[in-house]
C-alpha positions, 0 to 999 in steps of 0.5 A, spaced: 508 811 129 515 811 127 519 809 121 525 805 121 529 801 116 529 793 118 536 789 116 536 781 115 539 779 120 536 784 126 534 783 132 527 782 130 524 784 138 526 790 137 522 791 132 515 789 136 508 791 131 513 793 126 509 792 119 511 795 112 510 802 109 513 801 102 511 794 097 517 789 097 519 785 091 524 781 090 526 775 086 525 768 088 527 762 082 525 767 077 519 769 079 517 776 084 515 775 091 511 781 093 509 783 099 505 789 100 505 795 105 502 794 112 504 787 113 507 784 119 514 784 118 514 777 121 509 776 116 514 779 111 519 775 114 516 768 113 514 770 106 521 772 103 526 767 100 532 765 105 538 768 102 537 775 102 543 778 106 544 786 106 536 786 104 533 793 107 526 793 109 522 800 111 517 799 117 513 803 122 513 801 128 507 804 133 506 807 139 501 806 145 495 807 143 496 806 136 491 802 132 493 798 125 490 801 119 485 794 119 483 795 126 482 803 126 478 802 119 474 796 122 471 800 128 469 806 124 466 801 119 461 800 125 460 807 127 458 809 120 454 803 119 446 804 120 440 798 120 440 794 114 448 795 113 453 790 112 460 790 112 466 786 109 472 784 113 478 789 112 482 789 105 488 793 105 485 796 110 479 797 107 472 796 110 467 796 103 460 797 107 454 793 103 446 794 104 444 787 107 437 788 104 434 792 099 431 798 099 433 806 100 440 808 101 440 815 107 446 818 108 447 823 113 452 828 108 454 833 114 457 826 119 461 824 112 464 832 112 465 831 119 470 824 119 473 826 113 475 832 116 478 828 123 484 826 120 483 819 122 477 817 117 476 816 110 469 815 108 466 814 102 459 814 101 453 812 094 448 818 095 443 819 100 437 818 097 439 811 092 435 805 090 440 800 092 440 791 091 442 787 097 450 786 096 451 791 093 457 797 096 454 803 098 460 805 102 468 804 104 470 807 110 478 806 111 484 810 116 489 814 113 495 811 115 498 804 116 498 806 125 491 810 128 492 814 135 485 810 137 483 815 141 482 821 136 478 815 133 474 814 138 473 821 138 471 822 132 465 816 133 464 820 139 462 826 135 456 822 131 453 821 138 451 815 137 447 816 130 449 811 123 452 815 118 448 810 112 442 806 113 438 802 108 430 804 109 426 797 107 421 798 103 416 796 106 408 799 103 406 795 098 399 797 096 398 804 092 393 807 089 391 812 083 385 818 082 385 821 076 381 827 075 377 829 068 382 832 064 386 824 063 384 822 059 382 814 058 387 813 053 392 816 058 390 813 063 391 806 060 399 808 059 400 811 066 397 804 069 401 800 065 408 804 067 406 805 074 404 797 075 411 795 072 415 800 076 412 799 083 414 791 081 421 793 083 419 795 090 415 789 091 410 794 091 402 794 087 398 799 084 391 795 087 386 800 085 385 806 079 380 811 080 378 815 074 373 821 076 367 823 072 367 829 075 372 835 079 367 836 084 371 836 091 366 833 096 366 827 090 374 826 090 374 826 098 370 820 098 375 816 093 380 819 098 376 816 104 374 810 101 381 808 099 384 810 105 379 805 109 380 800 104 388 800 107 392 803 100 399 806 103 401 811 098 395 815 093 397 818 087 392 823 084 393 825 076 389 831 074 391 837 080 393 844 079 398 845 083 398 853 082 390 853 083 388 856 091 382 852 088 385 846 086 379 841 088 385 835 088 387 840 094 381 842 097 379 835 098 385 832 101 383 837 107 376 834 107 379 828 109 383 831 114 390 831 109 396 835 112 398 839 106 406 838 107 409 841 101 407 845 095 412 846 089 419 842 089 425 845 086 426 839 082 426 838 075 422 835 071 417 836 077 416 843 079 408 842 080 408 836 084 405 837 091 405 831 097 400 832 103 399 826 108 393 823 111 395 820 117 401 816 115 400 816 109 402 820 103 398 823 097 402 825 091 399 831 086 402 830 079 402 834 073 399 829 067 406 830 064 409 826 070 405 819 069 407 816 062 414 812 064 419 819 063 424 821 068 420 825 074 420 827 081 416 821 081 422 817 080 425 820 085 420 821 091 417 814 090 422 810 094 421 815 100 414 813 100 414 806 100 421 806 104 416 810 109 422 816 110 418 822 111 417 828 105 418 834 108 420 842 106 427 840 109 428 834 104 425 838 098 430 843 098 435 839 099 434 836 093 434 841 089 442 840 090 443 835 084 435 837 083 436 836 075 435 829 074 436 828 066 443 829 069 443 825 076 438 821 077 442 815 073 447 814 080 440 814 084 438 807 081 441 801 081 445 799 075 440 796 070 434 800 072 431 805 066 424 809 065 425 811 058 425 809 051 432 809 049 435 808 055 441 804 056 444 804 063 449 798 063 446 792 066 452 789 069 454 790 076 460 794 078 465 791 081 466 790 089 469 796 091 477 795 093 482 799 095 486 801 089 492 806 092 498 806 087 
């Protein structure tokens, strides 16, 4: 691209593709006409009051091959853009990416580095891992300049290898159920029923069956497995368990009823003795007592991967030990509004749809 100044009165072919690099203001009947940067200059031109004589424009004319601002962002937006995405038309060359269902936000960190360090994308990304409403941005991808050579952003695509970089994973399990050992109490119990069934309401999701023990014995807990996973439950969550115990009967009996023990331990605070095996596909929660009355757990955080069917792995536990503290990050994974605890008063209204906002 290349930049020029345009003087009323020029020969306006000369100056093919030529938008404005620098906002305009001028008065007319004693009320400012603006116009802002990366407009048509013909545009411009139609905009403008009539008698400007001497008035000097600054514009970039581009070279061949050279995409606008709206067009190089809009084409990355569809690079970016994974299943249950949608995008938002060009505004001041922005491109605002918006979850089109509800559900659990994955972004893939290392492809955001990668365009961001191409030097024709600026991408913008919610956190990977986010409950998110329908409607609501979860990202806003825009070029950096007002013209973009479009084969370095076809490059810079080509480099993604065909994979989105942000996706919203529905939610799709909806029937879950509880085992709980000796050491609940009844008491407790009730109150870890009561919050779990208002919190799985959230995802479109029930608590259908609660199974509470009279005993610890392995062969007895694996039949309340069995009969459950027969009775088509998507998700098991066990109360009682010893995580620290190479004995833990909760342990022993998932791999009676042939459970691949996935994970033992997260590096996740509050939430360290959970583990997470899977019968199948479908998976099996080991939590701490501490974790079932409605305060801020790994449950929160692994809930929505569960019901979401994305897979709990070693990998995935390890990198959530980045941002692993949830009394400090967990508010930016939930939508606005949402809260678990007593006292809690993140704000209920909506922010605003994301616009560009540059000086």
């Amino acid at each position: 691209m290349r930049r020029h100044i345009f003087k009323i009165g020029d020969d306006l072919s000369a100056f093919a593709g030529a938008v404005l690099c620098r906002d305009i203001s001028v008065p007319s009947d004693g009320k400012p006409v603006t116009i802002r940067r990366g407009v048509p200059l013909a545009e411009a031109l139609e905009r403008l009051p009539q008698q400007l004589d001497g008035l000097e424009i600054a514009v970039l004319i581009p070279d061949a091959g050279e995409l606008e601002q709206p067009d190089a962002s809009a084409r990355l937006a569809e690079g970016v853009a994974g299943p249950g995405i949608a995008l938002d038309p060009p505004h001041q060359g922005q491109v605002n990416l918006r979850a089109a269902i509800a559900g659990l936000l994955r972004v893939d960190g290392a492809a955001v580095v990668r365009l961001n360090r191409s030097g024709v994308a600026l991408v913008a990304t919610a956190l990977d891992g986010r409950v998110v409403q329908e409607g609501e941005t979860v990202a806003i991808v825009k070029a950096p300049a007002l013209f973009v050579d479009g084969a370095r952003v076809e490059r810079a695509l080509e480099a993604l290898r065909g994979k989105p970089v942000a996706r919203v994973a529905p939610f799709r399990a909806q029937r879950v159920a509880m085992v709980a050992g000796t050491r609940i109490r009844p008491a407790q119990l009730a109150v870890a029923t009561r919050h779990l069934s208002s919190h799985l309401e959230r995802f479109g999701a029930r608590l259908v069956a609660t199974r509470h023990l009279d005993n610890d014995d392995p062969v007895e807990i694996a039949r309340a497995y069995r009969a459950l996973l027969d009775d088509g439950v998507e998700l098991v969550l066990i109360a009682g368990s010893i995580m620290l115990d190479p004995g833990d009967p909760f342990m022993v009996a998932a791999r009676r009823v042939r459970a691949r023990i996935a994970c033992v331990g997260a590096p996740i605070d509050p939430g360290t003795m959970f583990w997470v095996a899977y019968a199948g596909e479908v998976p099996m929660f080991g939590l701490a007592s501490c974790e079932l009355y409605g305060r801020l757990s790994i449950f929160d955080l692994l809930l929505p991967y569960a019901l979401a069917g994305e897979p709990i792995t070693r990998d995935l536990l390890a990198e959530l030990g980045y941002g692993g503290l949830l009394s400090e990050t967990q508010h930016v994974r939930r939508p606005p509004g949402w809260y678990r605890e007593a006292g809690d008063e993140t704000a209920t209204v909506h922010p605003e749809p994301a616009r560009s906002h540059d000086a």
